[in-house]
ROTIMI-334567 format. One record per residue: x, y negated, z of N, C-alpha, C, O, CB in turn; residue in three letters; residue number from 1. Coordinates in Angstrom, 3 decimals. Glycine has a CB too. Layout:
% residues N
- n_east / n_north / n_up / ca_east / ca_north / ca_up / c_east / c_north / c_up / o_east / o_north / o_up / cb_east / cb_north / cb_up / aa / i
- X / Y / Z / X / Y / Z / X / Y / Z / X / Y / Z / X / Y / Z / ALA / NUM $
...
//
This chain:
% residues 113
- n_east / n_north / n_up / ca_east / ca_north / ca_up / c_east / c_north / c_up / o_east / o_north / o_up / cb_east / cb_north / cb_up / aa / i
- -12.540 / -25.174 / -16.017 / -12.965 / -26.310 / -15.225 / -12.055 / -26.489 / -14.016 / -11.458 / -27.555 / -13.863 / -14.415 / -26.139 / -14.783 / UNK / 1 $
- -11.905 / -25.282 / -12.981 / -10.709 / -25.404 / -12.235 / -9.715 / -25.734 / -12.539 / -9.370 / -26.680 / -11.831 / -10.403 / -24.652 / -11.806 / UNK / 2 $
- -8.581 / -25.323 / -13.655 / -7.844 / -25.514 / -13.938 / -7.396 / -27.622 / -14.581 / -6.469 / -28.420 / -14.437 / -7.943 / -24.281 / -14.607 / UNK / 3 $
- -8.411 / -27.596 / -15.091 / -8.236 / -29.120 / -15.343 / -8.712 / -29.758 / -14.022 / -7.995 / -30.713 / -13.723 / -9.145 / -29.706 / -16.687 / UNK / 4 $
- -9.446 / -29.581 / -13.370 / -9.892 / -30.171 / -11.816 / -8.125 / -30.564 / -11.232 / -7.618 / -31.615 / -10.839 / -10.945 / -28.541 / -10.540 / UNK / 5 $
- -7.655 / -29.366 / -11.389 / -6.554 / -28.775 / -10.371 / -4.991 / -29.710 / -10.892 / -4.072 / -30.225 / -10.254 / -6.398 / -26.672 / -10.649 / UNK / 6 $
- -5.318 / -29.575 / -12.389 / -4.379 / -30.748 / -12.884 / -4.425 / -32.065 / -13.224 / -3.618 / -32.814 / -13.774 / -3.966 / -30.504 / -13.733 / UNK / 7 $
- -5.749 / -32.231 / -12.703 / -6.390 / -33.773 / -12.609 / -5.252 / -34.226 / -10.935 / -4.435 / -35.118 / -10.710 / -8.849 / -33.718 / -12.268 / UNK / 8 $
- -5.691 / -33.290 / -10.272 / -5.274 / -33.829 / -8.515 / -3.840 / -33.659 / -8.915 / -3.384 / -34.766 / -9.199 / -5.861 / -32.662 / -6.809 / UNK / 9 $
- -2.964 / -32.720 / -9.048 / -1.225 / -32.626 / -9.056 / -1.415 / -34.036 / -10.217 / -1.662 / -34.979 / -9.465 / -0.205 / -30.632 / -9.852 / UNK / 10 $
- -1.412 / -34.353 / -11.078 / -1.271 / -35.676 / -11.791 / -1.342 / -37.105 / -10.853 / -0.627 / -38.106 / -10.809 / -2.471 / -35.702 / -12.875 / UNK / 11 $
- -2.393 / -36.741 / -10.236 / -2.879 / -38.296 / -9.318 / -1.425 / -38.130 / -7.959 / -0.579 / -38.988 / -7.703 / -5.261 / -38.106 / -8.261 / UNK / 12 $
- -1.593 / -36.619 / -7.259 / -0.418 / -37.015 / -6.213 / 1.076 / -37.342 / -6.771 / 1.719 / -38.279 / -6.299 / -0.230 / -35.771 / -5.197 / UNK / 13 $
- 1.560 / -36.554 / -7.753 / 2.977 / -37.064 / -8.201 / 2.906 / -38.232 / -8.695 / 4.017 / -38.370 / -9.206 / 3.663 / -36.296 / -9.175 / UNK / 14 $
- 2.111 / -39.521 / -8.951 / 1.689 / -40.410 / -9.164 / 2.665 / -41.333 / -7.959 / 3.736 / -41.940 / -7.937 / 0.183 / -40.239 / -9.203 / UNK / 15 $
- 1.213 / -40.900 / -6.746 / 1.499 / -41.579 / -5.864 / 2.881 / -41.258 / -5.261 / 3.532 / -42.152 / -4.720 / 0.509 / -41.529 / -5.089 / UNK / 16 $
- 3.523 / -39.481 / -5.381 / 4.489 / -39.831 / -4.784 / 6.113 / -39.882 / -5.298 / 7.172 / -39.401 / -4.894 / 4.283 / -39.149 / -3.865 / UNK / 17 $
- 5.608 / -40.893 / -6.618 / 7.169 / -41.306 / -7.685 / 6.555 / -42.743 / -7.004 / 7.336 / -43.249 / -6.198 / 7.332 / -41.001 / -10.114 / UNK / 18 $
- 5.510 / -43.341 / -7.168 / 5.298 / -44.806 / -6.117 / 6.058 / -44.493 / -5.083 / 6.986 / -45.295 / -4.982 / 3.691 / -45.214 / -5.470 / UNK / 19 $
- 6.064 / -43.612 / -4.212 / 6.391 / -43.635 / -2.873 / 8.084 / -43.968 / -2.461 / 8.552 / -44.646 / -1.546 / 5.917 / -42.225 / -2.378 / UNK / 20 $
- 8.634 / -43.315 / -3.370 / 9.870 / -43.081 / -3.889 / 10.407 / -44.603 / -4.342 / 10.946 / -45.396 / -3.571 / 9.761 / -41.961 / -5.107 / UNK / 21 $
- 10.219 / -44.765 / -5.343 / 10.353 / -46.265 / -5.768 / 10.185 / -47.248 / -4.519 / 11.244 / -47.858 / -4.373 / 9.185 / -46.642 / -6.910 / UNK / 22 $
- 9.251 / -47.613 / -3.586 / 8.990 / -48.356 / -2.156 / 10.652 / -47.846 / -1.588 / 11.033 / -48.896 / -1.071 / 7.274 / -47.582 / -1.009 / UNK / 23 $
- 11.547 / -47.061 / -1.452 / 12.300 / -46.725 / -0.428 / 13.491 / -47.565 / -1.147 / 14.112 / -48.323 / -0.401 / 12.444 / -45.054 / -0.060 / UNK / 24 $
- 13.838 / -47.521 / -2.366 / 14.929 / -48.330 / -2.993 / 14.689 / -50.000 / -3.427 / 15.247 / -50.664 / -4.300 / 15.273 / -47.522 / -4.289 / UNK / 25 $
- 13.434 / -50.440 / -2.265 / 12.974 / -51.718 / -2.890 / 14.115 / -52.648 / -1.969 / 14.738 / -52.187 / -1.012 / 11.070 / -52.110 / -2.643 / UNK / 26 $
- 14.234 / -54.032 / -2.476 / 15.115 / -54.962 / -1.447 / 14.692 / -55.281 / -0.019 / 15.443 / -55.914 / 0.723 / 15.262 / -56.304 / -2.027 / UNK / 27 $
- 13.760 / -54.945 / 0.285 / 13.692 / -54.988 / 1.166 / 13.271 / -53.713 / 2.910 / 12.942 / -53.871 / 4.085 / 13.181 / -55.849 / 0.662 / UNK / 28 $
- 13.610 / -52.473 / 1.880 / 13.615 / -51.545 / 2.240 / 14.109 / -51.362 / 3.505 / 14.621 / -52.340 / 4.049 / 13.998 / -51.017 / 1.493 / UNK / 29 $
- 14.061 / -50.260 / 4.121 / 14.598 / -50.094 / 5.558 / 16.005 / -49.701 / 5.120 / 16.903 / -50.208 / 5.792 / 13.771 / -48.897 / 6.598 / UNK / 30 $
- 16.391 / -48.846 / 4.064 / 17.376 / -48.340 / 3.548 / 18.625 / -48.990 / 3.117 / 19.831 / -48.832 / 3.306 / 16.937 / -47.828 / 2.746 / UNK / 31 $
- 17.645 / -50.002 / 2.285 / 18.776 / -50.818 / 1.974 / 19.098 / -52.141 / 2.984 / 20.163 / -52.678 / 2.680 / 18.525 / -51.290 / 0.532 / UNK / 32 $
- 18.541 / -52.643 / 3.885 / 18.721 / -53.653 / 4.922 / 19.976 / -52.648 / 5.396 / 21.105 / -52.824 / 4.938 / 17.257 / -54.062 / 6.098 / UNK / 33 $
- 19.699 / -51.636 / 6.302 / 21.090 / -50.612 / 6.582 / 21.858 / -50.885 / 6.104 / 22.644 / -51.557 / 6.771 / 21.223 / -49.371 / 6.320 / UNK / 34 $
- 22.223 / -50.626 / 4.737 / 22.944 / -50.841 / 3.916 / 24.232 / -51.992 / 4.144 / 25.396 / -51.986 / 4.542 / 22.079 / -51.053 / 3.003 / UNK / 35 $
- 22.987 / -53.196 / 3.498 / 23.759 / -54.447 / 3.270 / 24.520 / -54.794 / 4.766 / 25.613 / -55.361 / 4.790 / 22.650 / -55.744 / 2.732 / UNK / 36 $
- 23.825 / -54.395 / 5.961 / 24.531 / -54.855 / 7.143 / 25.649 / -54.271 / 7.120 / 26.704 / -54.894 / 7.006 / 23.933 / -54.653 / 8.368 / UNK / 37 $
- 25.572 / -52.900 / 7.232 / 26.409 / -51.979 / 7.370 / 28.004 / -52.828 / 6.359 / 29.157 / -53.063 / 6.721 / 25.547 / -50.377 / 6.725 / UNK / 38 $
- 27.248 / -53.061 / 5.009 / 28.455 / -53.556 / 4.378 / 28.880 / -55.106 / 4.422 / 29.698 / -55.473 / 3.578 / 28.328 / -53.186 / 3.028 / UNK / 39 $
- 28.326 / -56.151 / 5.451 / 28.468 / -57.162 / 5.283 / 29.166 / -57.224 / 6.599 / 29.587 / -58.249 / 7.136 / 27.389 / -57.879 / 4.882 / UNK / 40 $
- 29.258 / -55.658 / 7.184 / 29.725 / -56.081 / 8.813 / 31.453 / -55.440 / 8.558 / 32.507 / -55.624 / 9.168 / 28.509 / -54.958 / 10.477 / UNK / 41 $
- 31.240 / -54.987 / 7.882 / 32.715 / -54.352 / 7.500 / 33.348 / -55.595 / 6.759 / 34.305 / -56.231 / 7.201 / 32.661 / -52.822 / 6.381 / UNK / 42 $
- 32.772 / -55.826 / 5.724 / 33.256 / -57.208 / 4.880 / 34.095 / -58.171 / 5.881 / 35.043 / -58.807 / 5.418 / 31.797 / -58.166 / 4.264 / UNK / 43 $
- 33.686 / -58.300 / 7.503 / 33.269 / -59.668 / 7.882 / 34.177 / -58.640 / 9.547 / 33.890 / -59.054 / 10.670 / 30.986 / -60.395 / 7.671 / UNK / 44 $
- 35.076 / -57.524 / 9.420 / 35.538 / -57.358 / 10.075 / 35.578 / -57.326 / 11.050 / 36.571 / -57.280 / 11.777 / 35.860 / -57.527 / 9.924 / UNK / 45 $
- 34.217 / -57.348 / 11.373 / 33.587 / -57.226 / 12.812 / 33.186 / -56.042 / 13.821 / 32.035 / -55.991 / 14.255 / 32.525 / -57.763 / 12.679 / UNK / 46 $
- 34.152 / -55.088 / 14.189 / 34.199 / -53.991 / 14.735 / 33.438 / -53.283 / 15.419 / 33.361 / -52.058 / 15.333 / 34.849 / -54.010 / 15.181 / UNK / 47 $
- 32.595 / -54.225 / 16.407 / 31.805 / -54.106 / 17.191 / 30.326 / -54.319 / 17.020 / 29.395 / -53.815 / 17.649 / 32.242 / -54.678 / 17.930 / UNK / 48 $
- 30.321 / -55.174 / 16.033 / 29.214 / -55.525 / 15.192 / 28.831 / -54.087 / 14.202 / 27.781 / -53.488 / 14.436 / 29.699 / -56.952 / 14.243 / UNK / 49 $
- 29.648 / -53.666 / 13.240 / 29.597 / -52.149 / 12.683 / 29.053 / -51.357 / 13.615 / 27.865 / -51.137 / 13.381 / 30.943 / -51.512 / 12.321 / UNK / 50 $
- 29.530 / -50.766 / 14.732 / 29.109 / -49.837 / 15.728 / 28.072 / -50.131 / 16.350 / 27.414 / -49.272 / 16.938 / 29.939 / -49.601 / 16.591 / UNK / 51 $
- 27.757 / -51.369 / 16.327 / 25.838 / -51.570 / 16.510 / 25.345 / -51.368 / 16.033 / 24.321 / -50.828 / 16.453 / 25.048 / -52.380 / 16.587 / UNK / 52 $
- 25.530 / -51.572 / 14.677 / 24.641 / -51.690 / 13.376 / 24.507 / -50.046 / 13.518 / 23.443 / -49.439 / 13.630 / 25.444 / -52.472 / 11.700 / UNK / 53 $
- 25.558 / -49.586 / 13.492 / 25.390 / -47.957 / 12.734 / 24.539 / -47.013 / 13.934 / 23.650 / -46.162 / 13.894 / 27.310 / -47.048 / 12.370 / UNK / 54 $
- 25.311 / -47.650 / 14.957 / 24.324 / -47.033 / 15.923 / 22.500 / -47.680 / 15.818 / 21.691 / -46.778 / 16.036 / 25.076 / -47.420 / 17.556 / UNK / 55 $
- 22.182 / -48.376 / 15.669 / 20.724 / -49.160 / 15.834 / 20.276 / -48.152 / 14.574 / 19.120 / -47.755 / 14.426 / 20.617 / -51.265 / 15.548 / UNK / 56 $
- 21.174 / -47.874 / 13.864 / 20.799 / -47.512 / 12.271 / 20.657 / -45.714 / 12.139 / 20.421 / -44.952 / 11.202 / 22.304 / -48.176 / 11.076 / UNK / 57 $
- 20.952 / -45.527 / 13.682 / 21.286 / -43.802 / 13.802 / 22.033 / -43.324 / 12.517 / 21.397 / -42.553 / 11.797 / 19.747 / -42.778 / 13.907 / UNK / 58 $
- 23.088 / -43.617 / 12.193 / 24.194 / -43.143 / 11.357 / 25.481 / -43.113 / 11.665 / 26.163 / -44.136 / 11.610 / 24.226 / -43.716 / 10.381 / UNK / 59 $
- 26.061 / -41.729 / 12.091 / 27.184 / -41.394 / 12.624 / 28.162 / -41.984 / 11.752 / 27.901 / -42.138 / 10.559 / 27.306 / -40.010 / 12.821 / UNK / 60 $
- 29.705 / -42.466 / 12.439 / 30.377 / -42.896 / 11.986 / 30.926 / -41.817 / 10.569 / 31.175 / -42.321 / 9.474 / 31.101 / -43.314 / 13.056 / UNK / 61 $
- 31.020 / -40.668 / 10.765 / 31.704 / -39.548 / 10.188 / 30.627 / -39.745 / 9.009 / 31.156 / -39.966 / 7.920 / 31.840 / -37.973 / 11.122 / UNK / 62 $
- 29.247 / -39.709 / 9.008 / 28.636 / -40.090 / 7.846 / 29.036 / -40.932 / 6.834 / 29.520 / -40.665 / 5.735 / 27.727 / -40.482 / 8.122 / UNK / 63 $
- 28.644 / -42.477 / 7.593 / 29.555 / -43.663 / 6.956 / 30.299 / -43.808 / 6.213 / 30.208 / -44.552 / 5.236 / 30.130 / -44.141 / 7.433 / UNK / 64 $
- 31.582 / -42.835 / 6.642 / 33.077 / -43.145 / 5.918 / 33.008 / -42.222 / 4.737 / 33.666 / -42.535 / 3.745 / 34.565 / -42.763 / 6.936 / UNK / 65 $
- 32.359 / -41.227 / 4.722 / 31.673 / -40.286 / 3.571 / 30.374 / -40.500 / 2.727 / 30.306 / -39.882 / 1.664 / 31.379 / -39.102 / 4.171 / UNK / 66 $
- 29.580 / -41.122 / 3.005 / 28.149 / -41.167 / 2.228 / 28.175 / -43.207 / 1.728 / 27.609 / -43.746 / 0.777 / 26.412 / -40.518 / 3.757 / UNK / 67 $
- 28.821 / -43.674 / 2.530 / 28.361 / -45.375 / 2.868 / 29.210 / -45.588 / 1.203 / 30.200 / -44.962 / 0.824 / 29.334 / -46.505 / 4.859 / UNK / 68 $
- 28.395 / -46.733 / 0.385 / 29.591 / -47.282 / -0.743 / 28.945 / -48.699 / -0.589 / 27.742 / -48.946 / -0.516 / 29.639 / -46.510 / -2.661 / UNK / 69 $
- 29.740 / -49.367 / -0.563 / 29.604 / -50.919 / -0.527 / 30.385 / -51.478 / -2.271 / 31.596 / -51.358 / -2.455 / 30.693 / -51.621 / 1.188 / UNK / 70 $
- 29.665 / -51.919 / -3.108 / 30.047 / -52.491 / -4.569 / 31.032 / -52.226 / -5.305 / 31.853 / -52.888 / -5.942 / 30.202 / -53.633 / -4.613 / UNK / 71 $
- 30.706 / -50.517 / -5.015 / 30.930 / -49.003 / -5.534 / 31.671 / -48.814 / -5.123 / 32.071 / -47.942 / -5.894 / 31.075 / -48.523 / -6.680 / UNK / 72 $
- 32.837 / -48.921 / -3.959 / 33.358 / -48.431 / -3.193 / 33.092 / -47.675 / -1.965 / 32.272 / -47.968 / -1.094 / 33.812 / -49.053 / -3.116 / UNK / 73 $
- 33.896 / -46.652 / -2.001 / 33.819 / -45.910 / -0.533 / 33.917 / -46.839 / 0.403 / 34.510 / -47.841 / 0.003 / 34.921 / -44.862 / -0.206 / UNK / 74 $
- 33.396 / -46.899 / 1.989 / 33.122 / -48.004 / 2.807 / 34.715 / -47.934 / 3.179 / 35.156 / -49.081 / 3.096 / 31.833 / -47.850 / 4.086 / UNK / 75 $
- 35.857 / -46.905 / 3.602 / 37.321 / -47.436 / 3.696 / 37.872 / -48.057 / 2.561 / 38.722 / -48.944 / 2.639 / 38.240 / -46.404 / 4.004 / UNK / 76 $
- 37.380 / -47.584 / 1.429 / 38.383 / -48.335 / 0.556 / 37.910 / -50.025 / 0.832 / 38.745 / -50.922 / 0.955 / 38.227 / -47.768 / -1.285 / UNK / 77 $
- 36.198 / -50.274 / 0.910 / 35.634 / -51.391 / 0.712 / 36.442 / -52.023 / 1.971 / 36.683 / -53.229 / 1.909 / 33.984 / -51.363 / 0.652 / UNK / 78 $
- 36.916 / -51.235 / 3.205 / 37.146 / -52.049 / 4.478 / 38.684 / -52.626 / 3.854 / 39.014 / -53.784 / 4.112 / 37.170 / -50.975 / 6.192 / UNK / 79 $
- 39.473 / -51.848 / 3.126 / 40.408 / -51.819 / 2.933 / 40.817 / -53.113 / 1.552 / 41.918 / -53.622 / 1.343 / 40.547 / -50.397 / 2.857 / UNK / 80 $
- 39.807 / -53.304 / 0.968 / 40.124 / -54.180 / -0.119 / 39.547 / -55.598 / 0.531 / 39.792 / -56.651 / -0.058 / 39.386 / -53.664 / -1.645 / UNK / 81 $
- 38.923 / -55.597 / 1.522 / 38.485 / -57.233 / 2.222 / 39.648 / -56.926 / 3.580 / 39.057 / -57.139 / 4.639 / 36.188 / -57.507 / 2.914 / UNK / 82 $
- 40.616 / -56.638 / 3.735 / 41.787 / -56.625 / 4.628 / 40.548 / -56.500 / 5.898 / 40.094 / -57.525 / 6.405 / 43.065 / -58.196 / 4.543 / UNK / 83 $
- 40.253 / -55.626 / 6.167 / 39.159 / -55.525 / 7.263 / 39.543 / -54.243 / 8.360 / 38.929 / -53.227 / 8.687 / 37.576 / -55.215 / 6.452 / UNK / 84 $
- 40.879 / -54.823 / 8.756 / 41.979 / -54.184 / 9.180 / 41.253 / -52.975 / 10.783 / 41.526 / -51.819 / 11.106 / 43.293 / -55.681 / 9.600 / UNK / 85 $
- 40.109 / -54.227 / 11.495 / 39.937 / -53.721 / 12.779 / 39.135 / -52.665 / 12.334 / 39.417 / -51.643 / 12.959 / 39.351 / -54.648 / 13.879 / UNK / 86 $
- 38.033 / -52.456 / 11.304 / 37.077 / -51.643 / 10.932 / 37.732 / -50.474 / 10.486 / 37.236 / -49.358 / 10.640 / 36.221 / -52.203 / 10.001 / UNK / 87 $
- 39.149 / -50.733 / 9.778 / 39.418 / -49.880 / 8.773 / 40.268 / -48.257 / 10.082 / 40.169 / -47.030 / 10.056 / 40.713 / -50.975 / 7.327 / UNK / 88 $
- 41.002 / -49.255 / 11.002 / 41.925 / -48.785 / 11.992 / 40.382 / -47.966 / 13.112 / 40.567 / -47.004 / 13.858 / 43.119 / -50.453 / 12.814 / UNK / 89 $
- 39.349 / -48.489 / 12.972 / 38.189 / -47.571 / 13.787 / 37.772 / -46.269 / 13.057 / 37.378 / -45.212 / 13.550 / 36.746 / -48.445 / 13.987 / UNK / 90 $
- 37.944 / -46.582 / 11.861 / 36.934 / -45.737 / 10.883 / 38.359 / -44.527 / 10.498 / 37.939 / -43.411 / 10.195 / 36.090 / -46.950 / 9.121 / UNK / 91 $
- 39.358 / -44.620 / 10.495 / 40.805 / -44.069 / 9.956 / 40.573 / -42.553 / 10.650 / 41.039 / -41.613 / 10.007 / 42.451 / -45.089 / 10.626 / UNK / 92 $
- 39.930 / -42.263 / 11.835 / 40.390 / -40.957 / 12.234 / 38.988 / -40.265 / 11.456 / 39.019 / -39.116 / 11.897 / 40.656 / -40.708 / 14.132 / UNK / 93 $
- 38.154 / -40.324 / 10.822 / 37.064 / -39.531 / 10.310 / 37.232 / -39.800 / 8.815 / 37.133 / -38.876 / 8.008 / 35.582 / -39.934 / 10.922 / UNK / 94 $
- 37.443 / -40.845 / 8.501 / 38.545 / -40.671 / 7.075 / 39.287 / -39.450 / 6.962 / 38.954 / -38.730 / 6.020 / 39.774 / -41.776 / 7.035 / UNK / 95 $
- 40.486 / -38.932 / 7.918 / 41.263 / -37.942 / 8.594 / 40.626 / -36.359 / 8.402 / 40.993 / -35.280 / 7.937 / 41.313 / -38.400 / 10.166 / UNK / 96 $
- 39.857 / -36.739 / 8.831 / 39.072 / -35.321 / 8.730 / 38.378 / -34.935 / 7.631 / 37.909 / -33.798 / 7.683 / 38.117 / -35.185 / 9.663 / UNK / 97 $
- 38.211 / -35.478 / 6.795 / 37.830 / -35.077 / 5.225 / 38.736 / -35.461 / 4.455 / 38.415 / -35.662 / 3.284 / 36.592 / -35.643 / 4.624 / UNK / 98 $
- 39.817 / -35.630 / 4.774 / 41.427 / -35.085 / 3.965 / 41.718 / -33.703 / 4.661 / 42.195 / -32.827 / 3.940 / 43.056 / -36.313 / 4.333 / UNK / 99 $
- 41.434 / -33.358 / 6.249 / 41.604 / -32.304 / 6.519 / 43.375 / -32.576 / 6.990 / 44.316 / -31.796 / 6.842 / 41.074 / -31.326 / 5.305 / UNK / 100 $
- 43.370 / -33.642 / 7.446 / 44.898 / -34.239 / 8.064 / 44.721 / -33.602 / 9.534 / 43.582 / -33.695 / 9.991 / 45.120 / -36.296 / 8.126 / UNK / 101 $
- 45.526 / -33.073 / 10.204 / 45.935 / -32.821 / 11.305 / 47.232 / -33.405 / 12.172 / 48.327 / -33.599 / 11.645 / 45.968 / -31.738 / 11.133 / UNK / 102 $
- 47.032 / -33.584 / 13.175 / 48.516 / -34.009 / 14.101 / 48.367 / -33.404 / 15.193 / 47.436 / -33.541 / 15.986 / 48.842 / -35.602 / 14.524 / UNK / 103 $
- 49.423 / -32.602 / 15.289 / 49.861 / -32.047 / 16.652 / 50.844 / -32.946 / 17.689 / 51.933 / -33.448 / 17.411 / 50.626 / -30.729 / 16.319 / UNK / 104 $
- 50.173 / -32.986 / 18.871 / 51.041 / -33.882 / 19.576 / 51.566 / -32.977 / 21.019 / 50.857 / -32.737 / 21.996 / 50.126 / -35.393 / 19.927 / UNK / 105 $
- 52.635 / -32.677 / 20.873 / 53.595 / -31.549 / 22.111 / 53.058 / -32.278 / 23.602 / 53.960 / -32.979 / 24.060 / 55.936 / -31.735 / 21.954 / UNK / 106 $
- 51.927 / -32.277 / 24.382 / 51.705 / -32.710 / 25.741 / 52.795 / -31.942 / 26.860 / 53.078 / -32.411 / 27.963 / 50.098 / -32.363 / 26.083 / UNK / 107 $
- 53.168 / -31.041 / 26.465 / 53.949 / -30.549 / 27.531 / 55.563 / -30.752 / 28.014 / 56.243 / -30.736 / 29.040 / 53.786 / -29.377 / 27.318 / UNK / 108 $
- 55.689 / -30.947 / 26.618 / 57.319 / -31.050 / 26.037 / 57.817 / -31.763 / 27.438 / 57.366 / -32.656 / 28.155 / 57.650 / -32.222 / 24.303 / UNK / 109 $
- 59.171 / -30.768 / 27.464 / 60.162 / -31.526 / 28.353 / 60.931 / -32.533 / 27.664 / 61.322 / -32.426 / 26.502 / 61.134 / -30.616 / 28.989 / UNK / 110 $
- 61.191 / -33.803 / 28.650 / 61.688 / -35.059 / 28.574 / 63.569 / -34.675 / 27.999 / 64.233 / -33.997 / 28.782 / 61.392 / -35.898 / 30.328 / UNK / 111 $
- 64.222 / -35.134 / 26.721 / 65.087 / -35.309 / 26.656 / 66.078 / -35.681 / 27.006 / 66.237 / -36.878 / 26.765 / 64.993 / -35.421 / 26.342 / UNK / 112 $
- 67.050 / -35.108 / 27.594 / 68.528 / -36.193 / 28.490 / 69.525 / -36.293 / 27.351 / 70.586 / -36.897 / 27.511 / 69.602 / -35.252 / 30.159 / UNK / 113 $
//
């Protein structure tokens, strides 16, 4: 009797929470609104507009350029195939860092004669 009681309730909650799940990928989701801005602000080369969005959206830039895909592109390549030059030139140094690119720049170096 317990035992079917017990798999009566785990049946009803994974129920509700594959519903719950499904609500987060709906169109009008919090997730995906993020989303589409996020990728309509890059589209639309608007530099400053991106860095609102992502900020309002609490999503670090370094995230973005790694997790973000705009119509299955990575969000640089996506900045990069709509010539979305100002976004692409913001977003380029955290790109950088998950190639694991480095530049050393000599601050001290004496001036050449």
């Amino acid at each position: 009797m317990k035992t079917a009681l017990l798999f009566a309730v785990s049946l009803a909650s994974a129920g509700v929470a594959v519903s719950a799940m499904a609500a987060d990928y709906q169109k009008n989701g919090y997730i995906y609104q993020a989303l589409v801005q996020v990728c309509s602000e890059t589209a639309d080369d608007d530099r400053l507009g991106l860095h609102n969005t992502l900020k309002a959206y609490r999503i670090s830039k370094q995230t973005a350029v790694e997790k973000v895909v705009c119509n299955g592109q990575q969000l640089m390549d996506f900045a990069r195939a709509n010539q979305a030059v100002k976004v692409a030139t913001m977003l380029q140094p955290y790109e950088d860092r998950i190639k694991g690119r480095v530049t050393i720049h000599d601050v001290a170096a004496p001036a050449a004669n």
